[in-house]
ZAMARGU-4260 file (C-alpha; in steps of 0.2 Angstrom, whole numbers, plus 5000, padded with zeros to 4 digits):
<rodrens>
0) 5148/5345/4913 | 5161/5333/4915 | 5166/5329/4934 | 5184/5323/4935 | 5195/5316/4950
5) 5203/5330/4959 | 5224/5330/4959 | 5226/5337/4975 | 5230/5322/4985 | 5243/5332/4998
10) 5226/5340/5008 | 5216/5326/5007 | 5202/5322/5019 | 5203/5303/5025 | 5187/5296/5018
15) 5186/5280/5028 | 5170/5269/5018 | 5163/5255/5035 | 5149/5242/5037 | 5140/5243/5051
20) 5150/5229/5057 | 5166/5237/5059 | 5160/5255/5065 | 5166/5253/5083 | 5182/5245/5078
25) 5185/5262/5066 | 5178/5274/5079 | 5190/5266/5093 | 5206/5270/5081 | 5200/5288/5078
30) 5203/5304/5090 | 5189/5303/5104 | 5185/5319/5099 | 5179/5314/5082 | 5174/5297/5088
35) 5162/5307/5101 | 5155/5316/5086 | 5150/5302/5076 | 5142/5294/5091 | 5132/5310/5095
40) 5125/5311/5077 | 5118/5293/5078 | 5131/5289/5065 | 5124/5269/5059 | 5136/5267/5044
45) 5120/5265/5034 | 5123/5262/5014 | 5128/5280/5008 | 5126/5289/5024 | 5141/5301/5026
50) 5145/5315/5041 | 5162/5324/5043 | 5173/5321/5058 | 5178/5338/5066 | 5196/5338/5076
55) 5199/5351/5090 | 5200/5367/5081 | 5184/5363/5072 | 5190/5358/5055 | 5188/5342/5047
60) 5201/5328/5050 | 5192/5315/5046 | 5176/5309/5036 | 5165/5294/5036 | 5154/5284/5023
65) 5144/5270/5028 | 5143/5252/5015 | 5129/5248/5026 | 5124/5230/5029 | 5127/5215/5014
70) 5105/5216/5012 | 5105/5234/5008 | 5119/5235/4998 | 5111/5223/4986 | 5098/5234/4987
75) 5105/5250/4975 | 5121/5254/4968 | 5132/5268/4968 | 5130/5271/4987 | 5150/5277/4994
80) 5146/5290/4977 | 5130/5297/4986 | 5144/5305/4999 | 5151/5319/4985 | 5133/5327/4985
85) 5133/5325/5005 | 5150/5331/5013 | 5157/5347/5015 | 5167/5355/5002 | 5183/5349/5002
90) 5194/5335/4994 | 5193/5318/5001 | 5204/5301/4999 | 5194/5285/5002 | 5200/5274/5014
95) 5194/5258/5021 | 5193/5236/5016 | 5187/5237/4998 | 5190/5227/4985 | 5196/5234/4967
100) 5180/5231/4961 | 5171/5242/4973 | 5185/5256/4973 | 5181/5258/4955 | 5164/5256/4957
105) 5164/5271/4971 | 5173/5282/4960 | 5163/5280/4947 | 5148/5281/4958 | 5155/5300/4963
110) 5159/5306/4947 | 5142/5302/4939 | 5135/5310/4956 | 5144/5327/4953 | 5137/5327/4938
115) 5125/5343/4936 | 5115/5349/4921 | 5117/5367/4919 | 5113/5372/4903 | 5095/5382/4907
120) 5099/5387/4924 | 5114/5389/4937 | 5117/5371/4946 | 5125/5370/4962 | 5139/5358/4960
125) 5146/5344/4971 | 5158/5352/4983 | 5168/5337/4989 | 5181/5332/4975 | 5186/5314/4976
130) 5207/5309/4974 | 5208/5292/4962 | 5208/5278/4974 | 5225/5268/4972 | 5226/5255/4959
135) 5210/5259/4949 | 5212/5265/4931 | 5207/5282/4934 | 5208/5286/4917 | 5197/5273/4909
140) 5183/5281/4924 | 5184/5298/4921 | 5182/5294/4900 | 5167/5283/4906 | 5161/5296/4916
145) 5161/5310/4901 | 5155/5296/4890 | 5138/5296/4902 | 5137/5313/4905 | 5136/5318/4886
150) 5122/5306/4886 | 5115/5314/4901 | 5116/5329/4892 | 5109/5327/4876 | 5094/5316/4882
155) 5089/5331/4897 | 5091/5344/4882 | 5072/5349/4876 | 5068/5344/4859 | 5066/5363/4855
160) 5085/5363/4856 | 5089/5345/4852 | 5081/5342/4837 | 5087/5331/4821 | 5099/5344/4814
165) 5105/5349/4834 | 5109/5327/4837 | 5119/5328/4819 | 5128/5345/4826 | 5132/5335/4844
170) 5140/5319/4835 | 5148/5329/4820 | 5155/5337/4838 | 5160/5320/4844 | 5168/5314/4827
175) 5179/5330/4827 | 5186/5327/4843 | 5193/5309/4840 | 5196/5314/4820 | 5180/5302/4815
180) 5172/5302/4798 | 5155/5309/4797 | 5141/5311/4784 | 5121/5312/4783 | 5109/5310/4771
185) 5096/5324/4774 | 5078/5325/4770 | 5071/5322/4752 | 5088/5313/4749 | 5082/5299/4759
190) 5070/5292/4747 | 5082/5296/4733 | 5094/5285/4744 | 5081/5272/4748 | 5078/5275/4767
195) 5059/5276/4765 | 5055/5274/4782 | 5065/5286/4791 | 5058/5298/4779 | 5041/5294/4781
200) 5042/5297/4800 | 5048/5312/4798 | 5041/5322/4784 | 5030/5331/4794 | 5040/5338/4805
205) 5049/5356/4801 | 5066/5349/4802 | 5070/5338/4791 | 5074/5320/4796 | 5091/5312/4793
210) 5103/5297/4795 | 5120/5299/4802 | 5134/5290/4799 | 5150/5291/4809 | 5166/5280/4806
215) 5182/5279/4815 | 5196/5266/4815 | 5204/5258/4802 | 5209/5241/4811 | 5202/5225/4822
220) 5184/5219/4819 | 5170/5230/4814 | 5157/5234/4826 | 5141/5243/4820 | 5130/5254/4836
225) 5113/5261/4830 | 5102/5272/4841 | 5086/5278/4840 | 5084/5295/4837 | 5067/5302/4837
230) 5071/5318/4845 | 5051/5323/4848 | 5037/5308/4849 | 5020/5316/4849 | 5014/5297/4841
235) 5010/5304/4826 | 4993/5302/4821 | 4988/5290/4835 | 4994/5307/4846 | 4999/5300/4861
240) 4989/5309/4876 | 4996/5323/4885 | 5004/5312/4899 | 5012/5300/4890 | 5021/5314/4879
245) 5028/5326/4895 | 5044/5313/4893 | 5046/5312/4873 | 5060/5324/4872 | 5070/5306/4880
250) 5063/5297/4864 | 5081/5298/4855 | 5090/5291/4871 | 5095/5277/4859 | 5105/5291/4849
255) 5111/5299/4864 | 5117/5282/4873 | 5127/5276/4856 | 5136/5293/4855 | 5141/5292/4874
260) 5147/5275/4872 | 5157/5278/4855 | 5164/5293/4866 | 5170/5278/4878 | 5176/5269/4863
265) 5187/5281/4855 | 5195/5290/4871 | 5199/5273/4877 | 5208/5269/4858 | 5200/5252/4858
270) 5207/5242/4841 | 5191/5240/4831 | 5181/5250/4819 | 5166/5258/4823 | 5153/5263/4813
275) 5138/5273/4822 | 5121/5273/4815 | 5110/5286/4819 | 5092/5288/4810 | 5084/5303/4819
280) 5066/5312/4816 | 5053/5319/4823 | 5038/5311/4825 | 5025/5323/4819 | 5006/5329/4814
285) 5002/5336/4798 | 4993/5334/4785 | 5008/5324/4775 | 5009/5311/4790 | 5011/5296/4788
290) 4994/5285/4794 | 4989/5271/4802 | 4982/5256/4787 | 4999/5264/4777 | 5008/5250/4767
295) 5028/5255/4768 | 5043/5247/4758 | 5057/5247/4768 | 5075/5249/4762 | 5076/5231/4762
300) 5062/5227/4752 | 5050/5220/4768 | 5035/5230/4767 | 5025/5233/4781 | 5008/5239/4789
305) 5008/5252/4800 | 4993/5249/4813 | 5000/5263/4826 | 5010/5278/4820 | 5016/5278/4837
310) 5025/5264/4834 | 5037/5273/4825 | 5055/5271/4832 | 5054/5252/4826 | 5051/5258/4806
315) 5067/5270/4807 | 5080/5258/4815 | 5074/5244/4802 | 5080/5256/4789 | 5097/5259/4799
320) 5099/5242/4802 | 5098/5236/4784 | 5110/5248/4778 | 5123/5243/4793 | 5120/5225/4788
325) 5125/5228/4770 | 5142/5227/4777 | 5142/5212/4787 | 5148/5218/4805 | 5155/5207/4816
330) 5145/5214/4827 | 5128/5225/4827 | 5119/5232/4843 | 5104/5244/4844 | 5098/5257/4857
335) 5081/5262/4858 | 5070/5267/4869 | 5057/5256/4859 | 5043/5250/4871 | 5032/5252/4886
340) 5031/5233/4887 | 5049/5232/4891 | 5045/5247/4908 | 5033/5238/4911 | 5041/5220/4915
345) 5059/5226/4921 | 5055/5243/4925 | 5064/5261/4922 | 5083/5253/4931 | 5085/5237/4921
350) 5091/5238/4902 | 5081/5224/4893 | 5093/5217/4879 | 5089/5204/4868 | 5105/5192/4857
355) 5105/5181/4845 | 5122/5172/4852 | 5120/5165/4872 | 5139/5167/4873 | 5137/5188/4869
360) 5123/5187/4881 | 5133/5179/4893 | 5148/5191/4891 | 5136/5206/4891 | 5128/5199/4909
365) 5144/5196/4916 | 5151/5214/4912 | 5132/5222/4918 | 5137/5215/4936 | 5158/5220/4933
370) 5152/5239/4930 | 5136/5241/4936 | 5125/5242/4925 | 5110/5230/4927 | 5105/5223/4913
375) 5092/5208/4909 | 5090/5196/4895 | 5075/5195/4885 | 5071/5179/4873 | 5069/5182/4852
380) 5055/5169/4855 | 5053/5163/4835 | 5034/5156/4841 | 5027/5174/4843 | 5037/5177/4824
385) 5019/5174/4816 | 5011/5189/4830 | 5020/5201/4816 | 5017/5195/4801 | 4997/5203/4796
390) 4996/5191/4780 | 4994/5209/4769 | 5012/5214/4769 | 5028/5205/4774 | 5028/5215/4794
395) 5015/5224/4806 | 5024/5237/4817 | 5011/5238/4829 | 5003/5219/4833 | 4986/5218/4841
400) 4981/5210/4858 | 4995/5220/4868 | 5005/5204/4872 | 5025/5203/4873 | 5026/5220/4865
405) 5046/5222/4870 | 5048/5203/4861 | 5040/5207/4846 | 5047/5224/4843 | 5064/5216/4844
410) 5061/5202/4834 | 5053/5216/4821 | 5070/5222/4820 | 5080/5206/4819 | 5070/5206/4801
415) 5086/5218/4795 | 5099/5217/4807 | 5116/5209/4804 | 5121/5194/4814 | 5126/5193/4827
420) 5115/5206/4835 | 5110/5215/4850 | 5096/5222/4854 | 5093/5234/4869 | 5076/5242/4872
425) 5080/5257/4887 | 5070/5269/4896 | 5083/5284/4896 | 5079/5291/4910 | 5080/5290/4930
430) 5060/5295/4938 | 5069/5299/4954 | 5086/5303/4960 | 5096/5290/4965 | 5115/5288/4969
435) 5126/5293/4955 | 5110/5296/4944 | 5100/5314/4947 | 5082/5313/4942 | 5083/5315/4922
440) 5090/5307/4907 | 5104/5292/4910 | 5113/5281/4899 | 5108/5262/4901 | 5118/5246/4894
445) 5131/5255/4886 | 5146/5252/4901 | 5140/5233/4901 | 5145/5232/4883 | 5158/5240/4885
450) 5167/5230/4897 | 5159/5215/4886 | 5167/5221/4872 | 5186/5213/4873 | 5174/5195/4872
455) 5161/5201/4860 | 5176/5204/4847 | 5190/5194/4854 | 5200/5213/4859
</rodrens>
């Protein structure tokens, strides 16, 4: 689903957004009636707490939605948009002293809170409709918003239904809608095309495993997205155990998170040409799997050792990214939900994110904090290059000694990326529901780029 803002704007409810500073102020300009009532129901003007103002006859003349103090708003994001899952049905105009920034940030906040999967079972849906607050480019929101919810969806989709040839079906969808090229290279193809290890990834899986391709533009500098797109990671045969696989459906939320931003990038018209990347597999068990001790040759030319097949997602971007880099982007940035070592410094809410320019990184920073969309640099420390070289093949995908395992994944795939490149290493997924993100898959990284993007590429 999609969440929009509603158009109604001559029934709107007042929504008037207050720190707990100014509550008494606000409550003395409001009907005593009303002011009565939010006194009664111990009303604080806590971050994202929200109650309905009734007027005489019982129906709602007002509402309130607390910013809470400056502490706790550092403390989450998102907060005013909690209100759309709290509030009565109804349609409501936010009022109150907030800068641009946080206007847009609100209403972003409530779209991406209204936002429901409902493809296995009937979801109640956000009764209270938000009107576009003044001056914000409502828009550029509500594409941002669909963006993330197509990556919501595809990521919460089961791998039984999202499987190699289901992701191509959803970005062939994509491509249709903004009239973008698409081709894929299917199967037994790939070794006769020279993608070696995306095929050997996924040869043992029923579905075959593939590369996408999607192109759209035709002017401005060129800007290459891969995304990791294991749609099933049982860890081959270093099976993972059974907890550690519950969550593998979310292991192509590298895929899913490209394709929600290159939705962002063609709704919104921007003057470059992209290109989209998209090697997908599933990481199976059978008696043609790939093993660990395997020497591979990867498209180009590197061999290396496979020492865990559960490193996987690192052997089937190196084949994307060298086939991207053969045209010399001006830019080239991967998603992947790569590493535990990256949960397991920043967490499942930071996006990790490695670049080879500290002006990009700066950019991309600077537009996490515009938009968002916490993101944290991670060094391509060059001393731990030696920790992937195993002395019998060029690369090792799956270094002993468990150290820096987010650093030397990365710096595995710098081995075949274009410069300059950008590397994210995401979780996917929200472990519990927070504003404006339900339990479930979420996109990570992509809005910071996005808003990054006009210095990336000089836009």
């Amino acid at each position: 689903m999609t969440p929009t803002f509603a158009t109604d704007t001559e029934t709107a409810i007042p929504l008037h957004a207050v720190a707990p500073e100014g509550l008494d102020d606000l409550l003395g300009r409001l009907p005593d009636s009303a002011a009565s009532w939010a006194r009664a129901q111990g009303f604080k003007a806590g971050a994202g707490a929200a109650i309905a103002l009734p007027g005489p006859d019982g129906a709602i003349i007002a509402a309130l939605v607390g910013i809470g103090a400056p502490e706790s708003r550092a403390r989450d994001r998102f907060q005013i948009g909690k209100a759309a899952s709290t509030l009565p049905e109804g349609t409501y105009a936010l009022t109150g002293e907030l800068t641009l920034a946080e206007q847009e940030e609100a209403a972003l906040g409530w779209l991406l809170e209204s936002y429901r999967f409902d493809r296995y079972k009937d979801q109640s849906p956000a009764k209270a409709a938000l009107v576009a607050p003044d001056g914000i480019d409502a828009g550029r929101i509500e594409t941002i918003a669909a963006g993330e919810c197509l990556t919501r969806d595809l990521i919460n989709t089961p791998a039984a239904d999202m499987g190699p040839p289901e992701l191509e079906a959803a970005a062939r969808s994509l491509a249709q809608t903004f009239g973008a090229k698409v081709s894929s290279i299917v199967g037994e193809a790939l070794v006769e095309q020279n993608f070696p290890l995306i095929h050997a990834v996924g040869r043992a899986a029923e579905k075959a495993p593939r590369l996408i391709d999607i192109r759209w533009g035709n002017e401005g500098p060129a800007l290459t997205l891969v995304g990791k797109g294991i749609c099933f990671d049982t860890g081959g045969l270093n099976i993972k155990p059974g907890s550690s696989m519950g969550l593998m459906k979310k292991d192509m939320g590298g895929a899913a998170t490209v394709l929600g931003l290159a939705h962002m990038i063609m709704a919104l018209g921007l003057k470059l040409r992209l290109r989209v990347l998209i090697p997908s597999a599933e990481n199976n068990i059978a008696g043609n799997a790939f093993r660990p001790g395997d020497i591979l040759t990867s498209r180009k030319g590197l061999t290396v050792e496979v020492n865990n097949t559960d490193a996987e997602g690192r052997l089937v971007l190196a084949d994307a990214l060298a086939y991207g880099a053969e045209e010399d982007p001006d830019l080239m940035v991967s998603f992947a939900t790569l590493t535990g070592a990256a949960r397991v410094a920043v967490g499942p809410d930071l996006a990790p994110f490695y670049a080879t320019d500290d002006n990009h990184a700066a950019a991309i920073a600077a537009g996490a904090a515009q938009v968002a969309d916490p993101v944290w640099r991670m060094p391509f420390h060059a001393p731990y290059e030696a920790m992937i070289e195993p002395g019998i093949a060029d690369l090792d995908n799956a270094p002993s000694g468990g150290f820096a395992g987010s650093i030397t994944a990365a710096l595995f795939l710098k081995r075949f990326a274009a410069n300059p490149y950008v590397h994210y290493d995401i979780y996917g997924w929200c472990p519990a529901a927070k504003p404006g993100r339900p339990k479930g898959g979420v996109g990570q990284g992509a809005r910071a780029l996005l808003a990054a993007l006009p210095d990336l590429l000089d836009l």
